[in-house]
NULUM-195528 format. One record per residue: residue in one letter; x negated, y negated, z of N, C-alpha, C in turn. Coordinates in steps of 0.2 Angstrom, whole numbers, plus 5000, padded with zeros to 4 digits. Atoms other than C-alpha are relative to their C-alpha. Layout:
BEGIN
aXYZXYZXYZ/...
END
This chain:
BEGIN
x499849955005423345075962500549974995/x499450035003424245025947500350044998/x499549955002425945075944499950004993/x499750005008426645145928500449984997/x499750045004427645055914500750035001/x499449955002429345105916500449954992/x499850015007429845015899499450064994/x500349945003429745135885499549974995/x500850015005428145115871500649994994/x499950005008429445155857500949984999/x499550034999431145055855500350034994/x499650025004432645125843500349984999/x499850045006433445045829500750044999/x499449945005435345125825499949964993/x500049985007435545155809500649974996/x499350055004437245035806500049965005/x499950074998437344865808500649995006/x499549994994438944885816500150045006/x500249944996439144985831500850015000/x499450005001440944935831500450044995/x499549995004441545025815500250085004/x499749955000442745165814499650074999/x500349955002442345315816500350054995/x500049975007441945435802500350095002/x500149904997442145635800499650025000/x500749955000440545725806499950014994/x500249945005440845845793499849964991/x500150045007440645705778499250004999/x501150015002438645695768500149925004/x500350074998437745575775499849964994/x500250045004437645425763499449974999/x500550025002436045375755500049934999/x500050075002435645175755499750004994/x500050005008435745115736499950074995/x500049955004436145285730500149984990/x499750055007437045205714499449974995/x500750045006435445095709499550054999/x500349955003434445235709500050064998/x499849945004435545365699499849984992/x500450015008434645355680500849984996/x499450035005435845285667500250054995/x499649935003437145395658499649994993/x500550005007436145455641500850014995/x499349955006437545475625499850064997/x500149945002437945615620499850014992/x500349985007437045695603500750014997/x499249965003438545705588499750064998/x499949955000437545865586500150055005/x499949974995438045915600501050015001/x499250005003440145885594500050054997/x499649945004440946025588500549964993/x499550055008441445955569500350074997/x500049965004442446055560499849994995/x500549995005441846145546500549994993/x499750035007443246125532500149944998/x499550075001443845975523500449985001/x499150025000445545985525500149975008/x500050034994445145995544499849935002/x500550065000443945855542500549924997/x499450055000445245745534500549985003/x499650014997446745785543499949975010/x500150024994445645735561499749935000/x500350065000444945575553500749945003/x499650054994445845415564500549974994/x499650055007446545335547500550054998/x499749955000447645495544500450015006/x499350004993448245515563500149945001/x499550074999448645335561500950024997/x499649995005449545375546500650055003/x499549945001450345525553500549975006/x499650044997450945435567500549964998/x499450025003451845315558500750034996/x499749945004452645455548500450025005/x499649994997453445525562500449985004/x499450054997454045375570500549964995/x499550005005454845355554500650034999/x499449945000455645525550500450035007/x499549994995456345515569500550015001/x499250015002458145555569500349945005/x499750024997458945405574500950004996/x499550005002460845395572500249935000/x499550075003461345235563500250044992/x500049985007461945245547499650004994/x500650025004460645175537499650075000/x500649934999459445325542500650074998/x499749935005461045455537499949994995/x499850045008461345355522499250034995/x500749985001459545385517499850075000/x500649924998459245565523500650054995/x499849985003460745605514500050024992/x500650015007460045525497499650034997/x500649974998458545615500500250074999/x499949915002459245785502500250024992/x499649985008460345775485499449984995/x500249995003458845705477499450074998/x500549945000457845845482500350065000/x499749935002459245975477499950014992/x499950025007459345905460499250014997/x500449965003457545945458499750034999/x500349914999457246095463500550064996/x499649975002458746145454500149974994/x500050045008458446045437500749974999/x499450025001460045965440500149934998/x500050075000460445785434500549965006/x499850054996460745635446500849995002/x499750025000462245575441500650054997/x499549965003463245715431499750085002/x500049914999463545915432499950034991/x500349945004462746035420500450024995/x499449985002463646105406500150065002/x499849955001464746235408499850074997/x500249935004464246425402500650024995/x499349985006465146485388500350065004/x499449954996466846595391500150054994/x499949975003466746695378499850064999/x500349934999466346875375499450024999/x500449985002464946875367499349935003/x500650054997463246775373499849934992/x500250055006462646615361499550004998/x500950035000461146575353499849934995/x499650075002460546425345499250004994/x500649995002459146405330500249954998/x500250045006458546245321499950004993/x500149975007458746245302499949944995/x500050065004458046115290500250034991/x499949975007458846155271499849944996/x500250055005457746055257500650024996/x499250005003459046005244499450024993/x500150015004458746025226499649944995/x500350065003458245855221500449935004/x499950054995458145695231500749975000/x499250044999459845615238500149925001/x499950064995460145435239500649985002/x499350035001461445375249500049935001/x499950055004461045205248499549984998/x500850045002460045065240499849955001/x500450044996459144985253499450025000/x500449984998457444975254499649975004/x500550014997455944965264499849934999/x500350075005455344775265499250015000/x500850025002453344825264499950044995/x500349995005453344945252500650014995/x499350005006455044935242500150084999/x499849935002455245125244500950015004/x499449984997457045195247500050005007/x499849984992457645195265500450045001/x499549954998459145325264500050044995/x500249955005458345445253500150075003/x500149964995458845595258499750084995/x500549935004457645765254500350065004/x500049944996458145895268500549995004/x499449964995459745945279499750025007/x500349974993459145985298500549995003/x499950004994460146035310500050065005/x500249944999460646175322500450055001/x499649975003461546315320500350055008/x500149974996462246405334500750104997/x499849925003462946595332500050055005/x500049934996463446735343499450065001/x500849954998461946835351499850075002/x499949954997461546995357500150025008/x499750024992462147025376499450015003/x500749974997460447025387499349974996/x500650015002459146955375499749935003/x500450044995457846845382499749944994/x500250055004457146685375499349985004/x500450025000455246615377499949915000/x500150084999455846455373500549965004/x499650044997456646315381500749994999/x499350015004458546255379499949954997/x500050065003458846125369500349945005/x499750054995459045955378501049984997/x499550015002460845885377500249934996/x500250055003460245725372499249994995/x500749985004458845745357499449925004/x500550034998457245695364499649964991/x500350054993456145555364500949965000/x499550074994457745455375499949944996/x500350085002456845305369500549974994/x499650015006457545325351500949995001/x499449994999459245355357500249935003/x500050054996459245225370499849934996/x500350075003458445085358500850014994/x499250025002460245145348500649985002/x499550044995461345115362499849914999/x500050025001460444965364499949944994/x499950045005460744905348500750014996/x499350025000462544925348500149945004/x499850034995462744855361499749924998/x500250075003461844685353499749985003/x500450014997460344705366499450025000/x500449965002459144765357499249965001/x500450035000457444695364499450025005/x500549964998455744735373500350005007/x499949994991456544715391500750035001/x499549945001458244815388499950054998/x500149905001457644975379499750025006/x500249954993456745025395500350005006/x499449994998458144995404500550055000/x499449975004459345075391499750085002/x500349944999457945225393500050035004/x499949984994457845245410500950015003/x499449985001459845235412500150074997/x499649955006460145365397499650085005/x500449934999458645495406500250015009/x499749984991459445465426500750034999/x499249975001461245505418499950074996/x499949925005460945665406499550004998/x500649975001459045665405499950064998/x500049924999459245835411500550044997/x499349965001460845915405499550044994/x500549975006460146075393500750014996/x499449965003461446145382499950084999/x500249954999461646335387500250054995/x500049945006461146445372499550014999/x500549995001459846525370499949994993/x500350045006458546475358499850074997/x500449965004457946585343500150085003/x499949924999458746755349500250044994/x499849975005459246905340500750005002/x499650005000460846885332500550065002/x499549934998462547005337500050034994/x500049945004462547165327499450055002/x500849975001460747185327499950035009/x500149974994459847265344499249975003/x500550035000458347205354499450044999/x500749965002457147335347499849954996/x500350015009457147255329500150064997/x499749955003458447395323500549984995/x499350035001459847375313500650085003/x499549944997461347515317500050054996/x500049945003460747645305499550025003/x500749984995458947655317499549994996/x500550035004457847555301499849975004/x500450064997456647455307499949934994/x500150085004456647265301500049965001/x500550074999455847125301500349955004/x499750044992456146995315500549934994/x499650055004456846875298500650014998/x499349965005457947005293500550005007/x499649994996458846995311500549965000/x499650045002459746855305500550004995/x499949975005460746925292500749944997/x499450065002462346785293499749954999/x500150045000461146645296499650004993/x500550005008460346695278500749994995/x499450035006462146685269500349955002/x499650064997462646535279499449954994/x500550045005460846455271500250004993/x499749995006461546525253500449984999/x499150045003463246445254499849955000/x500250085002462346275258499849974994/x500350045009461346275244500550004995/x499750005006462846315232500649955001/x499750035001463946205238499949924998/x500050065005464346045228499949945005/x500350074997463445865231500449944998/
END
């Protein structure tokens, strides 16, 4: 009779090489061999799928060239306490007081007048009667006189009505264009040439560029009222509010040349 096999038919294999390693925690996934090779490869993401903003300004100020910029900018404006960086922020502030207040650089503003009554201020050109020369030098291209003189300008100032309002500007304190003035300096001074006058220009408009002189321009003179009345309750012309600067024009013309 033949016995039976007592070896078994079907032999296991464990499942790690080692038998020796450390053990694990039950409760962990069981690891898949070559999971890694066969997870599909990561896809890019669509930039329709980026939330872009929708402005410009947004769009500009999130471009890399700008947050570079802005970086820099902040590790500049840093407060650090050396002198250099007061010195500068100090500079900085006076220039940005000076223009936001129309103030010049170098000098103070003038004074307001102390008198009772308000000022005003008009331009007045008086032709003369018949040409003036006062000398006799002339032009070398076309031999015409050079100090011929035809007309009297200048400007007139006169006590104003208290409160009246002006549309126009002050007058500078320095007659504009600089240039000319400046190219006068520099021809006292015996430097009169193309790399000094913009020198002399920019000098004369960083020291009193700005100074106005404080009269109001082209207002109605004192007596008269801001209707356009005079003190009997007539109505009269905006020429006629000027009633001394019209005998002032009269005396010019009559006085002797």
């Amino acid at each position: 009779m033949t016995q039976p096999n007592s070896q078994p038919d079907l032999e296991l294999n464990p499942l790690g090489e080692d038998t020796e390693e450390e053990e694990e925690d039950p409760d962990l996934p069981l690891i898949m061999p070559n999971a890694n090779a066969a997870a599909p490869a990561p896809v890019p993401k669509p930039r329709w799928l980026d939330p872009r903003p929708s402005r410009w300004w947004s769009r500009w100020t999130s471009s890399p060239i700008v947050q570079r910029l802005w970086e820099k900018t902040k590790d500049i404006l840093r407060p650090r306490f050396t002198w250099r960086y007061v010195l500068c922020s100090v500079v900085g502030v006076y220039v940005l007081y000076c223009f936001v207040t129309w103030q010049p650089f170098f000098s103070s503003a003038l004074p307001a007048y102390s008198g009772p009554h308000h000022v005003g201020a008009i331009d007045l050109e008086i032709p003369l009667d018949k040409p003036k020369r006062i000398s006799e030098t002339v032009l070398r291209g076309s031999r015409e006189p050079a100090f011929e003189l035809e007309s009297v300008l200048f400007t007139l100032y006169y006590p104003a009505v208290k409160g009246a309002r002006s549309k126009q500007s002050l007058h500078p304190w320095v007659p504009r264009p600089l240039s000319l003035t400046a190219q006068g300096y520099a021809r006292a001074a015996g430097v009169d040439n193309f790399i000094m006058r913009p020198i002399f220009t920019f000098a004369l408009w960083l020291l009193v560029g700005g100074i106005k002189i404080p009269a109001r321009v082209d207002v109605p003179i004192f007596g008269s009222n801001l209707e356009g009345t005079d003190a009997d309750g007539e109505k009269v012309s905006r020429h006629d509010l000027f009633p001394r600067k019209r005998q002032l024009t009269d005396r010019l013309h009559t006085l002797p040349r």
